[in-house]
C-alpha positions as CSV (number, residue, x, y, z in Angstrom):
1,X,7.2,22.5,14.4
2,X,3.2,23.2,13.2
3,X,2.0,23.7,9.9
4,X,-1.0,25.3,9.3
5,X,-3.3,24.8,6.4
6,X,-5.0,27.2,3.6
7,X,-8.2,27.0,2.6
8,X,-6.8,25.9,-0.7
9,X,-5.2,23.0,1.1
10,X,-1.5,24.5,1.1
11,X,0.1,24.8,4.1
12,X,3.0,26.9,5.3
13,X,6.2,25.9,7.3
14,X,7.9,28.5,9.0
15,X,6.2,31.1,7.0
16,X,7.6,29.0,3.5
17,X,4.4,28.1,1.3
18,X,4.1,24.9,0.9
19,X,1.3,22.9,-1.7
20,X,0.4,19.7,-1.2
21,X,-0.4,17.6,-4.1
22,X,-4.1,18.0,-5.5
23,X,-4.8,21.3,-4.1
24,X,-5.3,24.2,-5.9
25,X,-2.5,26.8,-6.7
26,X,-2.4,30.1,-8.4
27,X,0.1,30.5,-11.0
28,X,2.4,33.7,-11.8
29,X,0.7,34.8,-14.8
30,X,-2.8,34.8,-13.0
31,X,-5.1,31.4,-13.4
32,X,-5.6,28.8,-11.0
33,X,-4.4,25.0,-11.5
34,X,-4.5,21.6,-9.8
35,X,-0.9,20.6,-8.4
36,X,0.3,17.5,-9.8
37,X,-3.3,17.5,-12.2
38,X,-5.1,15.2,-9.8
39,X,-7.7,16.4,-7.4
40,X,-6.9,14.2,-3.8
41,X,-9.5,11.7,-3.9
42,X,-11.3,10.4,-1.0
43,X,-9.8,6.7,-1.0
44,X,-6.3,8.6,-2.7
45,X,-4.3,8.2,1.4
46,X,-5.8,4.8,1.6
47,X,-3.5,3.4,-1.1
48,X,0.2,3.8,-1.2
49,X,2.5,4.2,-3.9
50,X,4.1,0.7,-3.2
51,X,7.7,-0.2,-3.0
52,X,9.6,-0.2,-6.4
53,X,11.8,-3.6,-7.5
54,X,15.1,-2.9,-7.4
55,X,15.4,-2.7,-11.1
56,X,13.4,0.6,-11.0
57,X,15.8,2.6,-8.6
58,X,17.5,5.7,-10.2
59,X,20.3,7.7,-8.4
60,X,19.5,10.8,-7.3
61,X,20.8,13.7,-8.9
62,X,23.4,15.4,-7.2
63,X,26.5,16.3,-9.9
64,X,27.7,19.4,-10.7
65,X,26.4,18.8,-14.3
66,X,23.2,18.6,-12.8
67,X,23.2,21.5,-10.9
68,X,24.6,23.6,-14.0
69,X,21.7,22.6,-16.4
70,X,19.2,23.4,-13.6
71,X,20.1,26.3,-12.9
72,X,20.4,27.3,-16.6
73,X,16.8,26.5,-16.7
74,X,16.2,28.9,-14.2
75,X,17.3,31.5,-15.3
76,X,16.1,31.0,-19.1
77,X,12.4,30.5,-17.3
78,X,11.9,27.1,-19.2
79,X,10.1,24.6,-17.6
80,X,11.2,21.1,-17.9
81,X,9.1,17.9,-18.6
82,X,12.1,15.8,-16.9
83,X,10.7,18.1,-13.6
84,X,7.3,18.1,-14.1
85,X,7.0,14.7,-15.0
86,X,8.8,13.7,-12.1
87,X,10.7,11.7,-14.7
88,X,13.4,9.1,-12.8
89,X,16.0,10.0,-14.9
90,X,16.7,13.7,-15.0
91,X,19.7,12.8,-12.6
92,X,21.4,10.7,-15.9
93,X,20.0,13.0,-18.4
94,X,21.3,16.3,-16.8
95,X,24.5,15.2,-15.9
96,X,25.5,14.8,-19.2
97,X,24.3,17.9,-20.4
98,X,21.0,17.2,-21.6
99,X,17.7,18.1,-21.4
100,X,13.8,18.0,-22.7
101,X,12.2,21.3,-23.0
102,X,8.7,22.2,-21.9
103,X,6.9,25.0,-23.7
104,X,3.8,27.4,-23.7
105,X,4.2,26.6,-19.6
106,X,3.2,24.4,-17.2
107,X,-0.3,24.2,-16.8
108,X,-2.4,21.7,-19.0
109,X,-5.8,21.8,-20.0
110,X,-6.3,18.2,-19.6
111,X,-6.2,15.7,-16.8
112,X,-4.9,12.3,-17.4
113,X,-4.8,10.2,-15.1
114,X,-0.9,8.9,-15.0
115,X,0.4,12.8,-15.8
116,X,1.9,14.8,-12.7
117,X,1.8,18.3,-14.4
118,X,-0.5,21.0,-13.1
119,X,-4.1,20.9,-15.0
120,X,-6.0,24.0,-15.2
121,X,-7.0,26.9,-18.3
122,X,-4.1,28.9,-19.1
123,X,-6.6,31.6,-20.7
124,X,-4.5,32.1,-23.8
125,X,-1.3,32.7,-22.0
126,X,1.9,32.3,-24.0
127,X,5.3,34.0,-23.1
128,X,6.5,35.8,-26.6
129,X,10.2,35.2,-25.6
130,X,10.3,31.8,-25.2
131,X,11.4,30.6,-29.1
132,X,14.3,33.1,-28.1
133,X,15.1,31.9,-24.6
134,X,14.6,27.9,-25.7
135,X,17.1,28.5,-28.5
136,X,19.8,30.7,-26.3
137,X,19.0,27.7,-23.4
138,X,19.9,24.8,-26.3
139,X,23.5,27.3,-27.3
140,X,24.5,27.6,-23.8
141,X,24.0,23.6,-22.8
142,X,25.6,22.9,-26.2
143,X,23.0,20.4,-27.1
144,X,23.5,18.2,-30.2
145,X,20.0,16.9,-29.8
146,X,16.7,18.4,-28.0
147,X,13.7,17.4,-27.3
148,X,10.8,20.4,-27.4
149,X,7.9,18.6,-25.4
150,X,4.7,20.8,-24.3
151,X,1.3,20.5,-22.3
152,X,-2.2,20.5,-24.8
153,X,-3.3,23.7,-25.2
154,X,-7.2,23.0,-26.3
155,X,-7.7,26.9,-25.0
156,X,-5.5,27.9,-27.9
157,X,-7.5,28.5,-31.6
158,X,-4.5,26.3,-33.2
159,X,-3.5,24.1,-29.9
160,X,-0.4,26.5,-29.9
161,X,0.6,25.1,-33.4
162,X,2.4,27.9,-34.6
163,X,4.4,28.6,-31.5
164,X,5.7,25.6,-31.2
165,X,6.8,25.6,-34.9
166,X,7.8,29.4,-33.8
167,X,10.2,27.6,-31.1
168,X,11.6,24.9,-33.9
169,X,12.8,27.2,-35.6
170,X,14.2,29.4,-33.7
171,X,16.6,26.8,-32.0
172,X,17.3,25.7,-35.7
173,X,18.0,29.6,-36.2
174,X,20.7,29.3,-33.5
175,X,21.9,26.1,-33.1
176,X,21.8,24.9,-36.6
177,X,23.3,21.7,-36.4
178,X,21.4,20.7,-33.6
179,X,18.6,18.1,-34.3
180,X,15.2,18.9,-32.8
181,X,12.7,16.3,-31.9
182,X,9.1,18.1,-31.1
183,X,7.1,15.9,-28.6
184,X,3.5,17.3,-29.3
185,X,-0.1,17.5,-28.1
186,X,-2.4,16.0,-30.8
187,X,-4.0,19.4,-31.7
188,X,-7.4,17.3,-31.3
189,X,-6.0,15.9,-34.4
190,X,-6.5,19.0,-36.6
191,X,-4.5,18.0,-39.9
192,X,-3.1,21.7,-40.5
193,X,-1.7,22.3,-37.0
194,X,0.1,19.1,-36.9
195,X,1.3,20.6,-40.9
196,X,2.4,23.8,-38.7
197,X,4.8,21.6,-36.8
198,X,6.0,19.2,-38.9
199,X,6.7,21.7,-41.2
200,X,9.0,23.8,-38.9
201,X,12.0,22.1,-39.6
202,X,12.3,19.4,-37.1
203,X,14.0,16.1,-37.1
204,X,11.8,13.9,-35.5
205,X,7.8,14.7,-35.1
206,X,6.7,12.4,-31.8
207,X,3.2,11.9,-30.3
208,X,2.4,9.8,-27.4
209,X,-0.4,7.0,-27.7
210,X,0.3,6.3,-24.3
211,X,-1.2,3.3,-23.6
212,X,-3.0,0.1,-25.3
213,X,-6.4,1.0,-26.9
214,X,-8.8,-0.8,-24.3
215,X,-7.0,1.5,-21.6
216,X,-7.2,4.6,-23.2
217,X,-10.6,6.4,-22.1
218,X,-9.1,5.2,-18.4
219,X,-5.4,6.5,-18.7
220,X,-5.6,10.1,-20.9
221,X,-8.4,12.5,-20.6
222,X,-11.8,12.1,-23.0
223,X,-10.4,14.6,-25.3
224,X,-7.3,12.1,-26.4
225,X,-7.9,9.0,-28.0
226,X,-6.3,6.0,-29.5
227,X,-7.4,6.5,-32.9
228,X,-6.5,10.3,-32.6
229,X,-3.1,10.0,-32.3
230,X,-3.0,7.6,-35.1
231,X,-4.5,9.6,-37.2
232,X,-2.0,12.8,-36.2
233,X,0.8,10.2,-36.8
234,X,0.1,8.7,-39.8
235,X,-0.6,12.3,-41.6
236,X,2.4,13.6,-39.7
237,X,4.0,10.8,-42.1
238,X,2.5,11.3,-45.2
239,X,2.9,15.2,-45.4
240,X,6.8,15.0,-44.7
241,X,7.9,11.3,-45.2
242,X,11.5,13.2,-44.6
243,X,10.5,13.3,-41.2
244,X,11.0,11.0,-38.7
245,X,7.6,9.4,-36.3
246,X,8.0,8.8,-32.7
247,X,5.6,7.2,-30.3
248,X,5.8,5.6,-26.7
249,X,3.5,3.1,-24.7
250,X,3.7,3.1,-20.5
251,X,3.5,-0.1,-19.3
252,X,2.0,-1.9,-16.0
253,X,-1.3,-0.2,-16.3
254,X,-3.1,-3.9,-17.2
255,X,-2.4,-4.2,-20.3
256,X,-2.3,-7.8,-22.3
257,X,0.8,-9.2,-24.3
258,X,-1.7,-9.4,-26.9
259,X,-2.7,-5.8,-26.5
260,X,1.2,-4.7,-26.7
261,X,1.8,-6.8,-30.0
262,X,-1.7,-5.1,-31.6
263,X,-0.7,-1.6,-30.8
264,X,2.9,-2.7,-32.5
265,X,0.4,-3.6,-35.5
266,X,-1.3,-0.3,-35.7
267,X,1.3,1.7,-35.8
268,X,3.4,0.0,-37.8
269,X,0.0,0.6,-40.1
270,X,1.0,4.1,-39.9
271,X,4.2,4.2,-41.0
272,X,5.6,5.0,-37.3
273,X,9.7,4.8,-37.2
274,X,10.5,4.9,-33.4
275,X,8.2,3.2,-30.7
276,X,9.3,3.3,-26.6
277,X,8.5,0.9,-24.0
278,X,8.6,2.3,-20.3
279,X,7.0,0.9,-16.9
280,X,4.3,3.5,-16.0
281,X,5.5,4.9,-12.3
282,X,2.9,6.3,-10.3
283,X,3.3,10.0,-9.7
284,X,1.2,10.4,-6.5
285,X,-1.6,8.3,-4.5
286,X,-4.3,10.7,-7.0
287,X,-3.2,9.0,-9.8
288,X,-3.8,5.9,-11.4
289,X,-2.0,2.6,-9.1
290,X,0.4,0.5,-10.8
291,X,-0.8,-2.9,-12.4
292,X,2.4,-4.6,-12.7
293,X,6.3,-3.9,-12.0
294,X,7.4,-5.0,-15.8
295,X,10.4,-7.0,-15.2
296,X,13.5,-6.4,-17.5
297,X,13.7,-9.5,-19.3
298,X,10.3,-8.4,-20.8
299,X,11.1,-5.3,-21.9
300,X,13.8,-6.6,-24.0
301,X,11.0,-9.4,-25.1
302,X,8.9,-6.0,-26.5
303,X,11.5,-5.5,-27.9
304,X,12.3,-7.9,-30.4
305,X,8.6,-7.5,-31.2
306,X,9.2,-4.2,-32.5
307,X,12.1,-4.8,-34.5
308,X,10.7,-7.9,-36.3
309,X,8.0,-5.7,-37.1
310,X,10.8,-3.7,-39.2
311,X,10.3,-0.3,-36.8
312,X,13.6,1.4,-37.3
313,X,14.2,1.4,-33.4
314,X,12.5,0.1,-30.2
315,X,13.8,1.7,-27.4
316,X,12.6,-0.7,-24.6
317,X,13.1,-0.3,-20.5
318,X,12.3,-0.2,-17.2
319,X,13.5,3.3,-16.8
320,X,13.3,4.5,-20.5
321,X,10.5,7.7,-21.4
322,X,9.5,9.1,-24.8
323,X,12.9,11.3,-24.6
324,X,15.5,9.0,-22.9
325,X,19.0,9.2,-24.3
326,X,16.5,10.3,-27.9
327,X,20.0,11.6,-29.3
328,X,21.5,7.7,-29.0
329,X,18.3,6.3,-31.4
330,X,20.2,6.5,-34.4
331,X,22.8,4.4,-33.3
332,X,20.0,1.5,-33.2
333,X,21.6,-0.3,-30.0
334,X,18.2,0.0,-27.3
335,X,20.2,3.4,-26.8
336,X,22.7,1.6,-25.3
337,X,21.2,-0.1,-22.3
338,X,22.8,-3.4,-23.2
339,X,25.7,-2.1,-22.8
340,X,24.9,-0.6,-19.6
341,X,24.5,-3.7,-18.3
């Protein structure tokens, strides 16, 4: 059975489009993006993914549960980071009725260089009825916790500030018992958009530092930055000290054990409540190879870092991301991955 190639690089099986990661693809609203935000790079089939210890292995999704929650996605038209970040866990997280919300679409500005969502300019596009449809999504799945996420929006005056505050409280609106985290772009660290936000009525105001500082200008696109997302974080803090801060570090990208414990430093330095350890899993041979498989006895090692630094939780794992098992936080327990097993 032949398939035969675009000049975009798609290719189509049995008349059924199909894109292959890195090409270009045109999106329903009109603009163009890169699939999986990584152009296919000369050397990119030369270098494989690599086998994954056994630690790292995640059952795939298959439950009823699952299938429910995806196809109430559907037909709310919400886009998922826990799909479009390929995140390992969307089999767990789905099952039980749970979910992390992706606004203002799925096409990102910016291309950094561990993220598997589409990159390309939106031109302005925003869907008016998505505050309504991400609260009427949260009723239906009866969440008692959600995470809003988003992709930046640098071709947006305010980043998309106000929308996603719009969406906050909206959900609130609805579901008013339901505790929202927002997991946001850093507004090139404009202090009155992150006020927008933080100001909305959330719980929990997260932003992603990503990785160590010397890695930074190689992991996340030149218009992120280390010191940016500090900055949004520590005035995130002083504006609403009611409001809970949230960060999380990939690891296995070649960072040192003595750049984990300084980047514990600096944010502690900012006031930060919540930090989250993950190994960094490579999303396709375009993006950035991993370093090292972080075994679990080291994660739990990070751990106790954090906490002795006094951060109200460190949420530390092979398989954990910024919004794994977020609802379980409170309860201060490595969201109960101890007693996992």
């Amino acid at each position: 059975m032949s398939q035969t190639e675009d000049k975009q690089g798609s290719s189509q099986f049995k008349g059924i489009p199909v894109v292959s990661t890195g090409s270009k693809v045109r999106k329903p609203q009109g603009h163009t993006a890169i699939k999986n935000g990584m152009k296919a790079g000369s050397k990119a089939a030369s270098v494989p993914i690599g086998r994954k210890p056994d630690w790292l292995r995640a059952r795939l999704p298959n439950s009823p549960e699952y299938q429910a929650v995806k196809r109430n996605v559907r037909d709310n038209k919400l886009a998922t980071v826990c799909e479009e970040s390929m995140c390992p866990n969307i089999g767990e997280c789905w099952s039980h009725g749970t979910a992390t919300l992706m606004l203002m679409g799925d096409v990102c500005p910016r291309a950094c260089r561990f993220c598997a969502v589409d990159t390309g300019n939106p031109r302005g596009w925003l869907d008016a009825e998505e505050p309504a449809h991400a609260a009427e999504s949260v009723r239906l799945m009866g969440l008692q916790y959600v995470v809003l996420t988003s992709v930046d929006r640098d071709d947006l005056p305010d980043g998309g500030a106000q929308h996603y505050a719009d969406c906050v409280r909206a959900v609130k609106r609805v579901n008013p018992q339901t505790r929202v985290e927002a997991l946001t772009p850093d507004f090139r660290g404009r202090p009155q958009d992150v006020e927008t936000v933080v100001d909305s009525g959330l719980d929990v105001f997260a932003q992603n530092v990503e990785t160590v500082e010397r890695l930074t200008h190689v992991v996340r696109d030149a218009r992120a930055g280390y010191r940016q997302t500090l900055d949004v974080l520590a005035h995130a803090k002083r504006h609403r000290p009611d409001v809970l801060t949230k960060t999380s570090l990939m690891l296995g990208l070649g960072e040192t054990e003595d750049e984990i414990r300084q980047a514990l430093d600096d944010l502690k330095a900012v006031n930060v409540d919540i930090v989250t350890f993950g190994q960094y899993l490579r999303p396709t041979v375009n993006h950035l190879p991993v370093e090292r498989y972080v075994p679990p006895a080291d994660f739990d090692k990070y751990r106790q870092w954090g906490l002795s630094r006094g951060f109200l939780e460190v949420v530390s794992g092979p398989l954990v991301r910024s919004s794994y098992r977020a609802d379980r936080v409170f309860d201060r327990n490595n969201v109960g991955l101890q007693d996992a097993g």
